[in-house]
C-alpha positions as CSV (number, residue, x, y, z in Angstrom):
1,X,95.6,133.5,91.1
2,X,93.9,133.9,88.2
3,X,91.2,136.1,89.6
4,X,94.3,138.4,91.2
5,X,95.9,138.7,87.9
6,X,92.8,140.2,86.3
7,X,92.7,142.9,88.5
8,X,95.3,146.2,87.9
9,X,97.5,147.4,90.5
10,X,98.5,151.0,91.4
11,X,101.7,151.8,92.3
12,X,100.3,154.0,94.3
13,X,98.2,152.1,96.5
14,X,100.3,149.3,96.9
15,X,102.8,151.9,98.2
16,X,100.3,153.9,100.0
17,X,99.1,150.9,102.0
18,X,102.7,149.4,102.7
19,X,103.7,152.4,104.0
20,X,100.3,154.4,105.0
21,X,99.1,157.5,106.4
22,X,99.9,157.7,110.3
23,X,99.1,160.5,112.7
24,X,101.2,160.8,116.1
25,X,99.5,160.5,119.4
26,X,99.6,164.7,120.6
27,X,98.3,163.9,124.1
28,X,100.4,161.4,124.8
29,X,101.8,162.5,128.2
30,X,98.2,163.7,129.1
31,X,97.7,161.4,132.4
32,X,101.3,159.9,132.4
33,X,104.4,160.5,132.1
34,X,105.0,157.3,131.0
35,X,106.5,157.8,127.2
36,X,107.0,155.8,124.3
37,X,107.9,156.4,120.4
38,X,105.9,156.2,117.2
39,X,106.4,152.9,117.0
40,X,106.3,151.5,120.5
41,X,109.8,150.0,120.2
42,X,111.1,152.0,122.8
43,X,109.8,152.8,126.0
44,X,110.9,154.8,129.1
45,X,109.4,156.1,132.7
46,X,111.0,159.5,133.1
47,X,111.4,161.1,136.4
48,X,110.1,164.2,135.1
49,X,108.7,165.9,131.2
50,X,109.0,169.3,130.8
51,X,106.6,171.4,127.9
52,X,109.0,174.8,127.0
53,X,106.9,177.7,126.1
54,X,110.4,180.0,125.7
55,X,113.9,179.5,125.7
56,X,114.1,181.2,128.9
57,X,111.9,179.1,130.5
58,X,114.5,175.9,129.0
59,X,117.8,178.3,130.1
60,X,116.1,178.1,133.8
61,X,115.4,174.1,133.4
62,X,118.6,173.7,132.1
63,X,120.4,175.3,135.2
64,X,118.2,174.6,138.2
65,X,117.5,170.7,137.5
66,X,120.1,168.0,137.6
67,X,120.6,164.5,136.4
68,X,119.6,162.7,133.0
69,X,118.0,165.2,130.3
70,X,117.0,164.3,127.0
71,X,114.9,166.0,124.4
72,X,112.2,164.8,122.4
73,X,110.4,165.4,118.7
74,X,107.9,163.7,117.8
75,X,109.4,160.3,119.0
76,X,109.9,159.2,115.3
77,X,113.3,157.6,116.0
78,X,113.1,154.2,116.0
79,X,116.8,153.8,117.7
80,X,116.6,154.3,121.7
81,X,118.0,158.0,121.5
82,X,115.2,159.0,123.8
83,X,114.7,156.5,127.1
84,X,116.4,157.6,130.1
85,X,114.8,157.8,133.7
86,X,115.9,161.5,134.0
87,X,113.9,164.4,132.8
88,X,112.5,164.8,129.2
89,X,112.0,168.1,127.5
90,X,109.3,169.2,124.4
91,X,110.0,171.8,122.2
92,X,107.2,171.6,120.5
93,X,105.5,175.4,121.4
94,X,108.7,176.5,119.7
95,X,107.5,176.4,116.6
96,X,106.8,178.7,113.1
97,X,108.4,180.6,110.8
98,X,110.4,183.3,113.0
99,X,111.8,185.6,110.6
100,X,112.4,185.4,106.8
101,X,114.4,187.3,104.1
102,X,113.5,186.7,100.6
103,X,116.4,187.9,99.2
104,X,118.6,185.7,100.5
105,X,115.7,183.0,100.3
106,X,116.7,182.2,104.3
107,X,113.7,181.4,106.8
108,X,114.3,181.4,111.0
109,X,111.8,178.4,112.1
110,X,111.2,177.6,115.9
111,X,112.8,174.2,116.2
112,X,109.8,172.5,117.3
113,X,107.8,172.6,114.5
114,X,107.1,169.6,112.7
115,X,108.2,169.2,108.8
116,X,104.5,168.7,107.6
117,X,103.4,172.2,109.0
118,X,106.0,174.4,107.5
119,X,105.1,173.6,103.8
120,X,102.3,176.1,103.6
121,X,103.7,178.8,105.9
122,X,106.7,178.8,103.6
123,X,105.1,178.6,100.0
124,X,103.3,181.4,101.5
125,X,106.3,183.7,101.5
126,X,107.5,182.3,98.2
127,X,109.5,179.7,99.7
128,X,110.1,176.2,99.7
129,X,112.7,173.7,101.2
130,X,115.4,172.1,98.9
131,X,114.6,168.7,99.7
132,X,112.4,166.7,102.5
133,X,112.3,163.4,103.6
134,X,110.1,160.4,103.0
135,X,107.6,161.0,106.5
136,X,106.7,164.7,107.4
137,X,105.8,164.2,111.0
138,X,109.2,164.7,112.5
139,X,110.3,168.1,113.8
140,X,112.7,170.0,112.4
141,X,114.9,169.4,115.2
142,X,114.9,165.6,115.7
143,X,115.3,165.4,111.3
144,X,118.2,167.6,111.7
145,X,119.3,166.2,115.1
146,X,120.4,162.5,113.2
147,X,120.9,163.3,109.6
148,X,117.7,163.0,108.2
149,X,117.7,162.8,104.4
150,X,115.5,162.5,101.4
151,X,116.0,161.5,98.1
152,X,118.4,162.8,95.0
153,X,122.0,162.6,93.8
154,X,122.5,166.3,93.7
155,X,121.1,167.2,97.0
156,X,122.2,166.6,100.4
157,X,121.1,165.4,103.8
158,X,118.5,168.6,105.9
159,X,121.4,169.7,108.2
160,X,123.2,170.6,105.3
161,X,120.9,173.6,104.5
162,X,121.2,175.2,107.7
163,X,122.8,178.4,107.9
164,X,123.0,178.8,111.6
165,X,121.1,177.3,114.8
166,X,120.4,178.5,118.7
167,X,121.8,176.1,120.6
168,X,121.0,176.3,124.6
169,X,123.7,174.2,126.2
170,X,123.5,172.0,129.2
171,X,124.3,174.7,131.3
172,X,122.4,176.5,130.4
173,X,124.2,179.2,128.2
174,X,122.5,180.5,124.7
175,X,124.9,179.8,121.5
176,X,124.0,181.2,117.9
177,X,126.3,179.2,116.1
178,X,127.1,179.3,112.1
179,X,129.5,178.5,109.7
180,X,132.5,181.3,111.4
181,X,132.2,178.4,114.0
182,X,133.8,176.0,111.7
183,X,134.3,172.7,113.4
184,X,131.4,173.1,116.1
185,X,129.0,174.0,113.3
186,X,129.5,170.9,111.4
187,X,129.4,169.2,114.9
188,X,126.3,171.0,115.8
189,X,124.0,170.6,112.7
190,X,123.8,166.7,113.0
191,X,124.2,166.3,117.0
192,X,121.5,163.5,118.1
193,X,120.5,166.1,121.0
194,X,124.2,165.3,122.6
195,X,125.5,168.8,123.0
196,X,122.2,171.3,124.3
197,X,118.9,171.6,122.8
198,X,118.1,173.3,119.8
199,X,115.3,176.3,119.5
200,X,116.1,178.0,116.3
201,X,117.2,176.6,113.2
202,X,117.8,179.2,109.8
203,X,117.8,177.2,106.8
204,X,118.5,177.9,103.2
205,X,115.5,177.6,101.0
206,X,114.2,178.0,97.4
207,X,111.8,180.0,95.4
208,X,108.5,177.7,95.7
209,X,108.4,175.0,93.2
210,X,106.1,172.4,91.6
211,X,107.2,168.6,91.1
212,X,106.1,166.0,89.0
213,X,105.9,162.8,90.6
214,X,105.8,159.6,88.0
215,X,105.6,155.8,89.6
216,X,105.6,152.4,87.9
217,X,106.8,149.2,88.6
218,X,109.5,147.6,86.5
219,X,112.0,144.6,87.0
220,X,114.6,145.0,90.1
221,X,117.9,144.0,87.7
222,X,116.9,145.9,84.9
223,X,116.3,149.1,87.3
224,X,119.4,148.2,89.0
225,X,121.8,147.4,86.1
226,X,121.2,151.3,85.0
227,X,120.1,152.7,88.0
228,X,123.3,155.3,87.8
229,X,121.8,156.8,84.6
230,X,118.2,157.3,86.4
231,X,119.6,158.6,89.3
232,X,121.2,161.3,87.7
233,X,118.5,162.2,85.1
234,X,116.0,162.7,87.9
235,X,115.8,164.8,90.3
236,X,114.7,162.5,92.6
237,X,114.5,158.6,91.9
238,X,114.4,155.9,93.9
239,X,112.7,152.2,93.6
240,X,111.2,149.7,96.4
241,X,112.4,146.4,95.8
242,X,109.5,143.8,96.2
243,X,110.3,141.0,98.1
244,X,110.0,137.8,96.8
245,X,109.6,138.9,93.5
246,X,111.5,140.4,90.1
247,X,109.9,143.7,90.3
248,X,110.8,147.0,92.1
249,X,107.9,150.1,92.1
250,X,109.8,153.1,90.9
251,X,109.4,156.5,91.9
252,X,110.9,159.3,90.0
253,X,110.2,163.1,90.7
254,X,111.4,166.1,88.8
255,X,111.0,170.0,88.7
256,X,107.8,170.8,86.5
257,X,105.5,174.1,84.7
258,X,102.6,172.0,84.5
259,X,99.2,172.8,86.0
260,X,98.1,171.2,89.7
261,X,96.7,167.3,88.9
262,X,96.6,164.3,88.3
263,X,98.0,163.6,85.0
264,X,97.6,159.7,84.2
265,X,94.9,157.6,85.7
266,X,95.6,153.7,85.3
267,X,92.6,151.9,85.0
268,X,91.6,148.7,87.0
269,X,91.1,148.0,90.9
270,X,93.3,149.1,93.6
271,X,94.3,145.9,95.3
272,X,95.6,146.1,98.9
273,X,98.5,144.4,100.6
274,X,96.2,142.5,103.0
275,X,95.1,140.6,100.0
276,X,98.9,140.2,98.8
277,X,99.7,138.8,102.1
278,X,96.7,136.5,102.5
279,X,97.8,134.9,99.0
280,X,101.0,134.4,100.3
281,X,99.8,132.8,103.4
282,X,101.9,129.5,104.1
283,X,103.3,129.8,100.6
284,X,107.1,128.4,100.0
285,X,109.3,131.5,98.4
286,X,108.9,130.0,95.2
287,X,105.0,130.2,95.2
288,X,105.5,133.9,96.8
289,X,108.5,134.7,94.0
290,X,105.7,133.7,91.4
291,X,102.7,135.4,92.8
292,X,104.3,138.4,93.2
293,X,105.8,138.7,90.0
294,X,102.7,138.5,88.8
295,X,101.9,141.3,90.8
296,X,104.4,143.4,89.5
297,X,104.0,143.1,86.2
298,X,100.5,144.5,86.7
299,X,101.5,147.4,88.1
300,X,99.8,150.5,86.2
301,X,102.0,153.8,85.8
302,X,100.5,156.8,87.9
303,X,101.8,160.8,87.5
304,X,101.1,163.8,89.7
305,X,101.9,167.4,89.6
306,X,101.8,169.5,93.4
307,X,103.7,172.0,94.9
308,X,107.0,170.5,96.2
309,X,106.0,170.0,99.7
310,X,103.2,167.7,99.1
311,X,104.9,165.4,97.1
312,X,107.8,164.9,99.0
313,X,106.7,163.9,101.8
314,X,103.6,161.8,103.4
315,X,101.5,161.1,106.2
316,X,102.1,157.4,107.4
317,X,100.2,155.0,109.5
318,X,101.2,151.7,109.4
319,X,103.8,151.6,111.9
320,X,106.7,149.3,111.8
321,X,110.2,149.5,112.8
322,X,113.2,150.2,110.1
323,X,117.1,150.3,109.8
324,X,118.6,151.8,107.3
325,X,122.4,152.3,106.7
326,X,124.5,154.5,103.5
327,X,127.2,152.9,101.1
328,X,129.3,153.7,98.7
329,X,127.0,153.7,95.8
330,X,129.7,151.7,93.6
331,X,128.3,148.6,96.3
332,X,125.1,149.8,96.2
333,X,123.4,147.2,93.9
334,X,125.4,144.3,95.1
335,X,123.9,145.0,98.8
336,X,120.5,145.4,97.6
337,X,121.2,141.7,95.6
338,X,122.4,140.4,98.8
339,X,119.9,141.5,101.2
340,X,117.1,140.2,98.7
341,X,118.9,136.7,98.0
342,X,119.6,136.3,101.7
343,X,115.8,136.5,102.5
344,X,114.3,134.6,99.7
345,X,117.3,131.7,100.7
346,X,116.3,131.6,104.4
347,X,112.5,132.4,103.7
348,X,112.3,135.0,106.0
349,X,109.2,136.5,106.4
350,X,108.9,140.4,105.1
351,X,105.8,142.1,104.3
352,X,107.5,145.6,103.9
353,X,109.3,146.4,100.2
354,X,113.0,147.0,100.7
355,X,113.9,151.1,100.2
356,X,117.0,152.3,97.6
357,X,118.0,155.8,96.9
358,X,121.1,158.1,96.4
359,X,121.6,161.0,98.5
360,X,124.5,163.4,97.8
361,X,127.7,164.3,99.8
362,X,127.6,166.5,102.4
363,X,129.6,168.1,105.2
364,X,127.7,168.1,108.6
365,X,130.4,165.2,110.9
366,X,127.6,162.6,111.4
367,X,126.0,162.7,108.3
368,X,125.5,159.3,106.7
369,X,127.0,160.7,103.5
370,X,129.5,162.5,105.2
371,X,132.2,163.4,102.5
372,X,132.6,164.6,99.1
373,X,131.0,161.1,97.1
374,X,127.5,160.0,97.2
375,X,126.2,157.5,99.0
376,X,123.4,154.7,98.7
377,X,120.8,154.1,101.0
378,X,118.9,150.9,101.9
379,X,116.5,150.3,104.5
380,X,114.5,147.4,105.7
381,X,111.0,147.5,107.7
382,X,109.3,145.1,110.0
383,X,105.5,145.7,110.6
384,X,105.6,147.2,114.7
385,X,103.4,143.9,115.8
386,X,106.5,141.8,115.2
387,X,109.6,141.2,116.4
388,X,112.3,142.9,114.3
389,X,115.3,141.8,116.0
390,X,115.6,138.3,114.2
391,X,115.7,139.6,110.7
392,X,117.7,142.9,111.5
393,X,120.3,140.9,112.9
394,X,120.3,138.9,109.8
395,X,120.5,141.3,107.4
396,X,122.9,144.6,109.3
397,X,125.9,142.2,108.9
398,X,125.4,142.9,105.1
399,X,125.8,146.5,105.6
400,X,128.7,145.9,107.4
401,X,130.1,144.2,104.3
402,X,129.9,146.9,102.3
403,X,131.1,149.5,104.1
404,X,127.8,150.8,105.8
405,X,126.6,153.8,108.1
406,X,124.0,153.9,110.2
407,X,121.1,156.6,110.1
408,X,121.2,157.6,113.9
409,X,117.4,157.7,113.9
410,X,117.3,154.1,113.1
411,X,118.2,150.7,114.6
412,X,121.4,149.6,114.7
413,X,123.9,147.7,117.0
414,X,126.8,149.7,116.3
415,X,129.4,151.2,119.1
416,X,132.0,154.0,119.6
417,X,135.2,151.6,118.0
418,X,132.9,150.1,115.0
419,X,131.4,154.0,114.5
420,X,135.3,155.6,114.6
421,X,136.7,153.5,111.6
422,X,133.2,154.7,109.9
423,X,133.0,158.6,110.1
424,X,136.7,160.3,109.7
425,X,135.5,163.1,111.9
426,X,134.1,161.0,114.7
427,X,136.2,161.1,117.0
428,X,136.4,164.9,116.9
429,X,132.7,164.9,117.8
430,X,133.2,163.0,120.7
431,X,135.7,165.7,121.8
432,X,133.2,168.5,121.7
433,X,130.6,166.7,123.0
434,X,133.0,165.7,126.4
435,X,134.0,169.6,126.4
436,X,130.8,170.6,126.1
437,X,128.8,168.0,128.7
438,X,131.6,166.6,130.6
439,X,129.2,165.2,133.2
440,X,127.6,163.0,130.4
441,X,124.1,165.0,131.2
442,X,122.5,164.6,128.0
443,X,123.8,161.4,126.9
444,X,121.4,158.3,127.6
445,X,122.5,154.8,127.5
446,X,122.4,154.2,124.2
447,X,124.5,157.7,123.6
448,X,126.9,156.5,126.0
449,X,127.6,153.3,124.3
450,X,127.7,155.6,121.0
451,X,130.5,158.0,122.2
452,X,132.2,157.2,125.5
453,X,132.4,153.1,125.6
């Protein structure tokens, strides 16, 4: 212990090795047609997978094939939106930065293209995207598709930023859709690939913009007990509680002049989680709850300035498996306190830091903070080589105390009657999606549980 407490941590790297630098397998589907996501929680054996170079080519598919058809990202969901045994269509050659206006600040992007590639194009035309999320590997589709968010009280989930979308239904008719569509827009902008395939999203962007990104570690009840304060003084600010132990890393990013750099750089040794975890080998919680905290109060402050883009969002390669559901933030504190007593109580084993931020609220039906309040979110990890289902089941009941919502990209165990009392506008989407695919082609098993029972 004593040699680990000499040493200075970086936020940074203990974040950056929780959560670390992935890259998705392109050539997947090379020889097989066997598919599987990111993670390799969920699996399937489709009949057929189909590559679209145009959205002729998917119009054609679309009328001349029949059965099961699902579409696919970059198989990021970790919830089993995906498997079916029918056909499986990539959009992926539908991609870039179609058309763009800058006086409206408005970009047409192929909705294939993956969040990490459209930084540059857009800073390139003076634009940049209001917010992204946490990982930059999902397309822009699949992020939109289930209500992908990122971080800050005063901005709202990806879906809400689009302006209008192509939408090629299941038979095979072409739908530009926008806000004169009314309900069917907010249907359409968060629609887990239930009602067509998207090929053209037109979001609302920005004038490019730099961000100052500023992390530290600090302890959990103090960040909590004002955590109202920081979330609205930030732009961005969220903190990863540490488990078994008093401390939370802290991220906060705002809206900055300064040049390109690194502007603070902590002394000391980077430590990595591998050596957290072997100390905590066979350790009771209150050896871990100890260690750790001596961990966290070693924790050196780090600072950054980038364009937006790249400090936003990262590359990740540990892969693991996650849930995360919204609340009202007014029980978001107490449900972070529960989640983190339950553990430590029945010494469950959890490498991964838990995840709490505020989003803002927003209009799209599905959206997590669907409505006009703000919501908290919390998410839990479990490293891909283990099972996750024992602590998930442990901890989703919490959620459900308090009011929760699922992210549709993440696991969850949720139905149709649990989802209804949930969303107010739920049971209208299930009513487009029946008029629109009344033969239930696009909906998978897990969809089918979701929305018809």
């Amino acid at each position: 212990m004593k040699e680990l407490t000499r040493r200075k941590f970086l936020a940074s790297s203990v974040r950056a090795t929780m959560f670390g630098a992935y890259a998705l397998n392109e050539t997947a589907f090379a020889q097989t047609t066997r598919w599987s996501n990111w993670s390799g929680g969920q699996t399937c054996q489709p009949r057929g997978r189909y590559d679209i170079s145009s959205e002729d080519e998917l119009a054609r598919l679309l009328k001349t094939t029949s059965g099961p058809i699902r579409p696919i990202g970059s198989g990021h969901s970790f919830s089993p939106l995906v498997p079916t045994d029918g056909h499986l269509v990539v959009i992926d050659q539908l991609s870039g930065i179609l058309d763009h206006d800058n006086d409206t600040l408005q970009a047409t992007i192929g909705a294939g293209s993956r969040l990490g590639d459209l930084g540059e194009p857009l800073e390139s035309i003076g634009q940049g995207m209001f917010n992204l999320p946490d990982i930059d590997r999902q397309t822009l589709a699949g992020a939109t598709a289930t209500g992908t968010h990122g971080t800050g009280l005063g901005l709202q989930c990806l879906s809400s930023y689009i302006t209008s979308l192509r939408l090629i239904t299941v038979a095979g008719d072409v739908m530009d859709i926008d806000a004169s569509d009314a309900d069917l827009f907010d249907a359409v902008r968060v629609n887990v690939g239930a009602l067509g395939v998207v090929t053209q999203i037109r979001l609302q962007n920005r004038k490019s913009y730099k961000l100052k990104k500023r992390e530290w570690a600090a302890p959990t009840e103090d960040i909590l007990a004002n955590f109202d304060e920081l979330a609205a003084s930030h732009r961005h600010f969220e903190i990863f509680p540490l488990v078994y132990s008093d401390y939370s890393l802290v991220l906060a990013i705002d809206e900055s002049d300064e040049p390109i750099g690194q502007t603070i750089f902590p002394p000391g040794e980077e430590v990595s989680l591998a050596a957290v975890r072997e100390l905590n080998a066979d350790a009771t919680p209150l050896e871990r709850l100890t260690r750790n905290n001596a961990v966290g109060a070693n924790i050196q402050t780090t600072e950054a300035v980038d364009v937006s883009y790249k400090l936003l969002s990262n590359l990740r390669n540990n892969r693991f498996n996650e849930m995360e559901y919204s609340v009202p933030i007014t029980a978001g504190a107490e449900c972070v306190r529960e989640i983190l007593k339950t553990i430590y109580d029945q010494a469950i084993e959890v490498g991964f830091p838990l995840e709490y931020r505020y989003v803002s609220g927003d209009d799209p039906w599905l959206s997590m903070a669907y409505g006009t309040e703000p919501h908290a979110t919390i998410s839990i990890h479990r490293t891909a080589s283990q099972d996750y289902k024992p602590y998930f089941d442990i901890i989703e009941p919490i959620f459900w105390k308090y009011g929760g919502r699922p992210h549709w990209g993440k696991l969850h165990s949720l139905g149709n009657k649990e989802l209804a009392q949930l969303y107010p506008r739920f049971r209208d989407f299930m009513e487009i999606r029946e008029s629109m695919d009344p033969r239930g082609r696009m909906v998978n098993q897990h969809l089918r549980r979701l929305f018809i029972g």
